[in-house]
C-alpha positions as a LaTeX table, in Angstrom:
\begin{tabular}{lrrr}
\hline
Residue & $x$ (\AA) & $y$ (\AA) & $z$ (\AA) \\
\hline
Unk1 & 147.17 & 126.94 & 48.77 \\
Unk2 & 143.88 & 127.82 & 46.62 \\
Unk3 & 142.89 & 131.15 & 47.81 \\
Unk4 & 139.38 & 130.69 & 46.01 \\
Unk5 & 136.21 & 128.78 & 46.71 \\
Unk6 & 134.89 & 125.77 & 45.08 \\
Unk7 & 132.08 & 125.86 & 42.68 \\
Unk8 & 128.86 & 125.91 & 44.83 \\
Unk9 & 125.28 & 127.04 & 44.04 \\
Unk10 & 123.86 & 130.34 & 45.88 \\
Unk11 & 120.63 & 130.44 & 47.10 \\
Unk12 & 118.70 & 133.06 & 49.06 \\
Unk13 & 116.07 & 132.16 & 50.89 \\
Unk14 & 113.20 & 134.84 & 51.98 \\
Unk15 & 111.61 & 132.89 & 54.77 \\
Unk16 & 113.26 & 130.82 & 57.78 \\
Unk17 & 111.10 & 128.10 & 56.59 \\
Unk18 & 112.19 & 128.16 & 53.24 \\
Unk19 & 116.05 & 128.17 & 54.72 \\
Unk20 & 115.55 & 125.25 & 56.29 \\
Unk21 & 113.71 & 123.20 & 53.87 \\
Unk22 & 116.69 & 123.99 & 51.36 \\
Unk23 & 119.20 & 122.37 & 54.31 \\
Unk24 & 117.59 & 119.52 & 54.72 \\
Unk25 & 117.01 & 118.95 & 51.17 \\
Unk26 & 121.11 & 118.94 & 50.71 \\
Unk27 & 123.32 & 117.54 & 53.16 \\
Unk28 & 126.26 & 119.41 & 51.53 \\
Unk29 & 124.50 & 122.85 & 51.42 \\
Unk30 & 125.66 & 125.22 & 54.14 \\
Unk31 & 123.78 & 128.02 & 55.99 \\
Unk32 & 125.75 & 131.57 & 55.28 \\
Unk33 & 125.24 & 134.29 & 58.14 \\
Unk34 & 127.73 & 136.81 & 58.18 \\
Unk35 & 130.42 & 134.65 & 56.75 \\
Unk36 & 133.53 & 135.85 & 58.92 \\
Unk37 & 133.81 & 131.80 & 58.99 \\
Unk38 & 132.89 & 130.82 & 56.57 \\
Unk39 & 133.87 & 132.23 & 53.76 \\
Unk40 & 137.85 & 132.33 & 54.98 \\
Unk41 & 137.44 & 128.15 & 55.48 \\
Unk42 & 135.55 & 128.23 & 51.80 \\
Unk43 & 138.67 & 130.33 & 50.39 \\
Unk44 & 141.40 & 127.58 & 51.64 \\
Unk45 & 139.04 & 124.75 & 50.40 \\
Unk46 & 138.89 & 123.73 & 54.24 \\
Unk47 & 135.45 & 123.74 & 53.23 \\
Unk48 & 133.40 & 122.56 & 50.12 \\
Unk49 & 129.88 & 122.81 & 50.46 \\
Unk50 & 128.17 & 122.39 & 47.47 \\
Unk51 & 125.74 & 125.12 & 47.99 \\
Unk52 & 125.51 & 128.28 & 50.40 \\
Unk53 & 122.01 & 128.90 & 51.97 \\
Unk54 & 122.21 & 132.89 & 52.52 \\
Unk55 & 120.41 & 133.52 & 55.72 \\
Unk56 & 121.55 & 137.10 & 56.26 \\
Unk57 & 118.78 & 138.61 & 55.46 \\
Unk58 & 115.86 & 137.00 & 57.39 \\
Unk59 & 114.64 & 139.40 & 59.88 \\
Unk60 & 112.88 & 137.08 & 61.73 \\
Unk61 & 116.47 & 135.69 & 62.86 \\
Unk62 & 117.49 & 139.53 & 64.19 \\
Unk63 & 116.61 & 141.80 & 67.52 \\
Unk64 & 117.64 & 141.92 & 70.82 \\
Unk65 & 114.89 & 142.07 & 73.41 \\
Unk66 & 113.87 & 141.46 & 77.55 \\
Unk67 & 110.87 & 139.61 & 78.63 \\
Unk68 & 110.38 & 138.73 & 82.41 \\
Unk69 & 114.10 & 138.75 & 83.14 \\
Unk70 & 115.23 & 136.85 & 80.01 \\
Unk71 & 117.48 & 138.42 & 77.59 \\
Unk72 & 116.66 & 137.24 & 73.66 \\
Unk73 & 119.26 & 137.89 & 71.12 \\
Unk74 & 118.39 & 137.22 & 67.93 \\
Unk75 & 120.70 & 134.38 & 66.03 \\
Unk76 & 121.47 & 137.17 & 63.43 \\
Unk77 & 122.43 & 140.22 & 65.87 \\
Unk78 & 125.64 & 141.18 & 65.03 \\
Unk79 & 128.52 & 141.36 & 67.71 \\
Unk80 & 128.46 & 145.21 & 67.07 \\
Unk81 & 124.79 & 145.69 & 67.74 \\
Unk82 & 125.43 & 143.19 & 70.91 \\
Unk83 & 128.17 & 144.93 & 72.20 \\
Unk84 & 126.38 & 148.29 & 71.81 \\
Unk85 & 123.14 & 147.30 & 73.26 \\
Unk86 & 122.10 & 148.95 & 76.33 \\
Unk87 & 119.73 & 145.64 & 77.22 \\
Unk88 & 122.73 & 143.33 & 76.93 \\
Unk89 & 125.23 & 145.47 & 78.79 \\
Unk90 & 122.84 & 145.49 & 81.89 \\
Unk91 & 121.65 & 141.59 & 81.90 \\
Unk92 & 124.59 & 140.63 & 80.47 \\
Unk93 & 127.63 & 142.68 & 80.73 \\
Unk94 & 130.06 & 140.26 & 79.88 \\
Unk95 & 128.90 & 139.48 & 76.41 \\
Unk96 & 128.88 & 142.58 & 75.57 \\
Unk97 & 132.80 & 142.76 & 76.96 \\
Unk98 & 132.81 & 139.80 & 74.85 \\
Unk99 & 131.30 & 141.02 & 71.55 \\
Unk100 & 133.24 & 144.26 & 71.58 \\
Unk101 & 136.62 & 141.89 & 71.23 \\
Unk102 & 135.64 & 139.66 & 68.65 \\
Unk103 & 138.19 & 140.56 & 65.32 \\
Unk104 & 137.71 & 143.51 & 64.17 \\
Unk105 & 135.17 & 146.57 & 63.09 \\
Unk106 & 134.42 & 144.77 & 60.00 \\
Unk107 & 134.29 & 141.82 & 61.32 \\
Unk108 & 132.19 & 142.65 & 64.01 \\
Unk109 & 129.96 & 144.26 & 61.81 \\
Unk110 & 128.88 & 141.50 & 59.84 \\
Unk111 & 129.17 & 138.34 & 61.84 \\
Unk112 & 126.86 & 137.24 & 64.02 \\
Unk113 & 125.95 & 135.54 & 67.45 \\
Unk114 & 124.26 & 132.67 & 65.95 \\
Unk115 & 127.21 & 132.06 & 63.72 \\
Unk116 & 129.65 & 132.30 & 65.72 \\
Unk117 & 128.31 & 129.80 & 68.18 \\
Unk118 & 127.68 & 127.64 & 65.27 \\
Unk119 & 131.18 & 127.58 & 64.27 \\
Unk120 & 132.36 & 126.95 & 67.69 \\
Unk121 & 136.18 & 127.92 & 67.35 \\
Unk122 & 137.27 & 127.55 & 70.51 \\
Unk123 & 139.54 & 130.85 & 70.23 \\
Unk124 & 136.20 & 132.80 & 69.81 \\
Unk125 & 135.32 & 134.84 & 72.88 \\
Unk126 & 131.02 & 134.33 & 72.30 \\
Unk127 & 131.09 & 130.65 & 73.42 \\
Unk128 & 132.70 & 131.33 & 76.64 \\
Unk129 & 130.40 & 133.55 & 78.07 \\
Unk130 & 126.99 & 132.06 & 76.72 \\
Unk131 & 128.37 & 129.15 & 78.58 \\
Unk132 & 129.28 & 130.67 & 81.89 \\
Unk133 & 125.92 & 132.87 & 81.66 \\
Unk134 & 123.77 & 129.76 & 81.98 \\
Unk135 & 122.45 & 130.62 & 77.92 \\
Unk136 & 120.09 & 128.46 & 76.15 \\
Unk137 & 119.93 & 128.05 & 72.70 \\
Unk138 & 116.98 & 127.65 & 70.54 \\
Unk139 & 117.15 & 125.41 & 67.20 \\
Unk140 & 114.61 & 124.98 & 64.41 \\
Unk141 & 114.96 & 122.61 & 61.64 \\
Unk142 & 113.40 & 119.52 & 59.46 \\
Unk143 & 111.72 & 118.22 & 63.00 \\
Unk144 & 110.50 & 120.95 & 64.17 \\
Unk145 & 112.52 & 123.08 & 67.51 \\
Unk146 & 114.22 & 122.50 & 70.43 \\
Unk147 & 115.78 & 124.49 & 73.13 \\
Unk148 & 119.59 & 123.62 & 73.65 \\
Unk149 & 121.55 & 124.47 & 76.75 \\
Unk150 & 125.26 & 126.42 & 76.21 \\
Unk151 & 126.58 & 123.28 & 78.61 \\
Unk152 & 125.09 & 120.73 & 76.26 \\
Unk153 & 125.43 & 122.55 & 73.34 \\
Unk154 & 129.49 & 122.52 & 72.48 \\
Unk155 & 130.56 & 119.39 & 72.22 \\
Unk156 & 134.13 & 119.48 & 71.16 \\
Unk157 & 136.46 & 121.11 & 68.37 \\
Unk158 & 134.44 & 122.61 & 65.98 \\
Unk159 & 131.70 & 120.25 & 66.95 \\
Unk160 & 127.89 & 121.25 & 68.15 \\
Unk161 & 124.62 & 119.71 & 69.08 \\
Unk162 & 123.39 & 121.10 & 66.08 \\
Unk163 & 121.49 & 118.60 & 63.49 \\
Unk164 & 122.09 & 118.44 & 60.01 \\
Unk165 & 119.52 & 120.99 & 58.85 \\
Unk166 & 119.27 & 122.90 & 62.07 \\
Unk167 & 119.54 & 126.49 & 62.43 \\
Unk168 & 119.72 & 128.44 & 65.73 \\
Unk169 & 116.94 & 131.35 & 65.70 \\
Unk170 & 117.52 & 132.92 & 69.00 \\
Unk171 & 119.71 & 132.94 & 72.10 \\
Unk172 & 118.42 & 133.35 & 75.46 \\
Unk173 & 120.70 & 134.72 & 78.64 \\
Unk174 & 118.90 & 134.95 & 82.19 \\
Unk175 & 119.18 & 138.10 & 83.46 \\
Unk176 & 122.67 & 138.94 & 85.40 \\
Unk177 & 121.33 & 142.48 & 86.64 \\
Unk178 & 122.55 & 141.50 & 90.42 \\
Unk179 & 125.17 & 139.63 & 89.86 \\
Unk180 & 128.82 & 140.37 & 89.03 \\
Unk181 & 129.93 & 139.02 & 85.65 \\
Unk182 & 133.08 & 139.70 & 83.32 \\
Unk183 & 134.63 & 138.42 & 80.57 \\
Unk184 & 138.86 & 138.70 & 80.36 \\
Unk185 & 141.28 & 137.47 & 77.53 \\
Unk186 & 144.85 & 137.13 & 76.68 \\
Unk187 & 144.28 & 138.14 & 73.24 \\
Unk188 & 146.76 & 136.79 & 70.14 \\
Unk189 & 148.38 & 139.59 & 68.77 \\
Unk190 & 148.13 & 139.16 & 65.44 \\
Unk191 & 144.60 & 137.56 & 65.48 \\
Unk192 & 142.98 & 138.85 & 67.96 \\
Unk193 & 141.38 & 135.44 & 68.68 \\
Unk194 & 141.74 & 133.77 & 72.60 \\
Unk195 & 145.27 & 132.30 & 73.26 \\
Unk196 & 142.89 & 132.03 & 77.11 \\
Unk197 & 139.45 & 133.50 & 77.64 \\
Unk198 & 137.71 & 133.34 & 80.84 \\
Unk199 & 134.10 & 134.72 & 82.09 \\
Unk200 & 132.46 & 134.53 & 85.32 \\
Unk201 & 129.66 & 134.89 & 86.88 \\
Unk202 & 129.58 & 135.56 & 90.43 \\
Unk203 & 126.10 & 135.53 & 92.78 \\
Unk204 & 126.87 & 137.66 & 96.22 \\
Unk205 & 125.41 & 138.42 & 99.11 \\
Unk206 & 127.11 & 141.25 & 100.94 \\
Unk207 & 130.43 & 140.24 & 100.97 \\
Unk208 & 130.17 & 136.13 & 100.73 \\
Unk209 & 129.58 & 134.92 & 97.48 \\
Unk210 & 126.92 & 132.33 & 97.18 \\
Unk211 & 126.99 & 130.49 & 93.84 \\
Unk212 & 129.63 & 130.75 & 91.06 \\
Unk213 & 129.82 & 129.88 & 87.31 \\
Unk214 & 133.28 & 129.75 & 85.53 \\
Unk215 & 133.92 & 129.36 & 81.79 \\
Unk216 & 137.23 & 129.65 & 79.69 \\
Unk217 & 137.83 & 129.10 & 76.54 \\
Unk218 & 141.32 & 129.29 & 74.22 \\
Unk219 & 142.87 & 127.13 & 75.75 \\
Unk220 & 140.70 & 123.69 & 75.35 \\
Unk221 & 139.03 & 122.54 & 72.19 \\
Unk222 & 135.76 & 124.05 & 73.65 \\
Unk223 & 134.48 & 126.26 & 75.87 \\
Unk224 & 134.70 & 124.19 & 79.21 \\
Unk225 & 133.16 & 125.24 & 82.94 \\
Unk226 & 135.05 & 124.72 & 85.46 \\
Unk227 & 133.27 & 122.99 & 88.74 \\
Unk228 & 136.34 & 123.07 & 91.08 \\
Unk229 & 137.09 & 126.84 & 90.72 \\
Unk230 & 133.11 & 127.15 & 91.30 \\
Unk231 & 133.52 & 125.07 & 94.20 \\
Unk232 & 136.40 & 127.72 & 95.71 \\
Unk233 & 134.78 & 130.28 & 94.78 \\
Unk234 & 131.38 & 129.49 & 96.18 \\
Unk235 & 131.07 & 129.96 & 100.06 \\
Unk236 & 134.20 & 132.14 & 100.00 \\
Unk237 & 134.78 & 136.07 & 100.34 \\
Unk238 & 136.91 & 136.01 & 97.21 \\
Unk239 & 139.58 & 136.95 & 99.58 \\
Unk240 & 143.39 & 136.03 & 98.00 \\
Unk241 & 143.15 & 132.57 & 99.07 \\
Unk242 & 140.08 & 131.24 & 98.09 \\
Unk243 & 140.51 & 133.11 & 94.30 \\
Unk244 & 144.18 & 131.86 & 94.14 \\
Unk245 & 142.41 & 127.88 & 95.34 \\
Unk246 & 139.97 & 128.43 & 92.26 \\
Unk247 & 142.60 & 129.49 & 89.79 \\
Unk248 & 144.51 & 126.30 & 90.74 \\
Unk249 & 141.50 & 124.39 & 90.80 \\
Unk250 & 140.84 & 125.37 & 86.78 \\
Unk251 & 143.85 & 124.62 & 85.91 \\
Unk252 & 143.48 & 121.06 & 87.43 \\
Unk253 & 140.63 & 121.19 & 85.58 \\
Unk254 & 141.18 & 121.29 & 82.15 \\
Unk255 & 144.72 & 120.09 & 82.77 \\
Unk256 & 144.31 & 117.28 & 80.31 \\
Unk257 & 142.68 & 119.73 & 77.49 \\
Unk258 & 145.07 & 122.49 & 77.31 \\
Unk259 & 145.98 & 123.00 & 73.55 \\
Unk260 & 149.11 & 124.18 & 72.43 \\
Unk261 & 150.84 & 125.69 & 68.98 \\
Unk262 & 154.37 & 127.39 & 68.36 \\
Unk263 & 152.86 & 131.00 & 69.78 \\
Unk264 & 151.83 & 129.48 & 72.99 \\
Unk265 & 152.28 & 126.10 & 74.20 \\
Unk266 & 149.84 & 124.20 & 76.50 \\
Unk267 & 152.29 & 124.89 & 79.84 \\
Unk268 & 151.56 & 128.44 & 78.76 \\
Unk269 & 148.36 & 128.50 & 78.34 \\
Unk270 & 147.53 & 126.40 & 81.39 \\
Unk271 & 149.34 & 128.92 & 83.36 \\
Unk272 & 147.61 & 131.81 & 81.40 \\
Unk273 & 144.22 & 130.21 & 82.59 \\
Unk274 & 144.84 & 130.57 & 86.13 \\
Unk275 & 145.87 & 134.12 & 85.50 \\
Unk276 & 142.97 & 135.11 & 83.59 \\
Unk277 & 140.39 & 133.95 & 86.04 \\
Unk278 & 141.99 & 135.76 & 89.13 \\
Unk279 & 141.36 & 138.98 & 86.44 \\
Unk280 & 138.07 & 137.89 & 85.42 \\
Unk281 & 137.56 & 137.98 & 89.30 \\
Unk282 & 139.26 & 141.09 & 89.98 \\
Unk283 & 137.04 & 142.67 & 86.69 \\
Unk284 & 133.52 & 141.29 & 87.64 \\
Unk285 & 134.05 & 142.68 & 91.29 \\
Unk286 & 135.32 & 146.31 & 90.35 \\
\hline
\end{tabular}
């Protein structure tokens, strides 16, 4: 296996505009973040692109800020500076949970939010909790922008709503302050990647809990919500029976998704998925 890159041209553009004009003017030119993707893919000739847009270096793409409630990460914020912001950890703590676990120091130093939902591998830990969080994400490209939501956004393996020639700029979160919210994994040892990931996002009022969003990823080709383990949830005092119901209820739900490989196989992982939501329960409550 070639364990070098293709020939491809480098360019580096200084303006988001001028990014985007050199996408669209190339459909085999590809948009380089932080490259933790990338770069690996480009190495094993998984992929050829015949020349890398550098994007890394457009501030207008970075920051993490609040406005009215909303929480605005920048597509360029790096999982470090996510996990480490004080804004995300209170409207969001789960993607900062999430963030933290991503690969390693170096890689969480360099890649980014925007490129990581991008890529949509569905053993990242990002994707899973935009999704559950109710995120939005906001595109710009040959036709102008858009505004994306995380449940419209993945569509399947490796596979986005994104247009040839779009970029996402920013990422927006409503505000969880109020609401309990964690993100759990069964992490691959080696890896470090999702074998089952599983955020959620739980509305209460005293002890009932009134509305519920559920998310795992890992174990199906995309992050995937779950509406029956919502429906258990919701209307229930998370008491043992009604989180055990859910847990069965996601598994029934993504029952006919479940991946497999040789380190865990899809009765494993199904299993696993049940598991991790009674912890992401347990987590988002404590």
């Amino acid at each position: 296996m070639s364990m070098r890159p293709a020939n491809f041209d480098y360019q580096r553009p200084t303006s988001l505009s001028e990014a985007i004009q050199l996408l669209a003017n190339n459909d085999e030119a590809k948009a380089l973040a932080g490259g933790h993707s990338l770069i690996p893919a480009m190495n094993q000739r998984l992929s050829t692109p015949e020349q890398l847009v550098d994007i890394g270096r457009l501030d207008e793409l970075k920051g993490i800020s609040t406005n009215n409630g909303t929480l605005s990460i920048g597509a360029l914020s790096t999982h470090a500076q996510i996990a480490a912001s004080s804004d995300v950890r209170t409207h969001c703590a789960a993607l900062a949970t999430a963030t933290g676990l991503v690969g390693d120091p170096q890689v969480r130093n360099w890649g980014t939010l925007g490129g990581n939902l991008a890529h949509a591998d569905p053993a990242s830990d990002p994707p899973t909790v935009v999704l559950a969080a109710g995120g939005t994400l906001h595109l710009q490209g040959p036709n102008g922008t858009r505004s994306v939501s995380a449940d419209n956004f993945f569509i399947d393996l490796f596979t986005t709503d994104l247009q040839p020639g779009e970029l996402i700029t920013r990422i927006e979160i409503p505000s969880l302050q109020g609401k309990k919210n964690a993100y759990v994994k069964l992490a691959h040892p080696a890896s470090r990647y999702a074998i089952v990931g599983v955020c959620v996002v739980l509305e209460m009022n005293g002890n009932e809990c009134v509305s519920a969003r559920v998310a795992v990823g890992g174990a199906t080709p995309k992050a995937t919500r779950s509406p029956s383990a919502e429906e258990r949830l919701t209307g229930s005092s998370l008491q043992v029976a009604a989180v055990d119901a859910a847990a069965e209820a996601l598994v029934n739900d993504i029952a006919g998704d479940v991946m497999g490989d040789l380190f865990a196989p899809e009765d494993y992982r199904r299993a696993m998925a049940g598991v991790y939501l009674k912890r992401a329960v347990q987590a988002a409550m404590a």
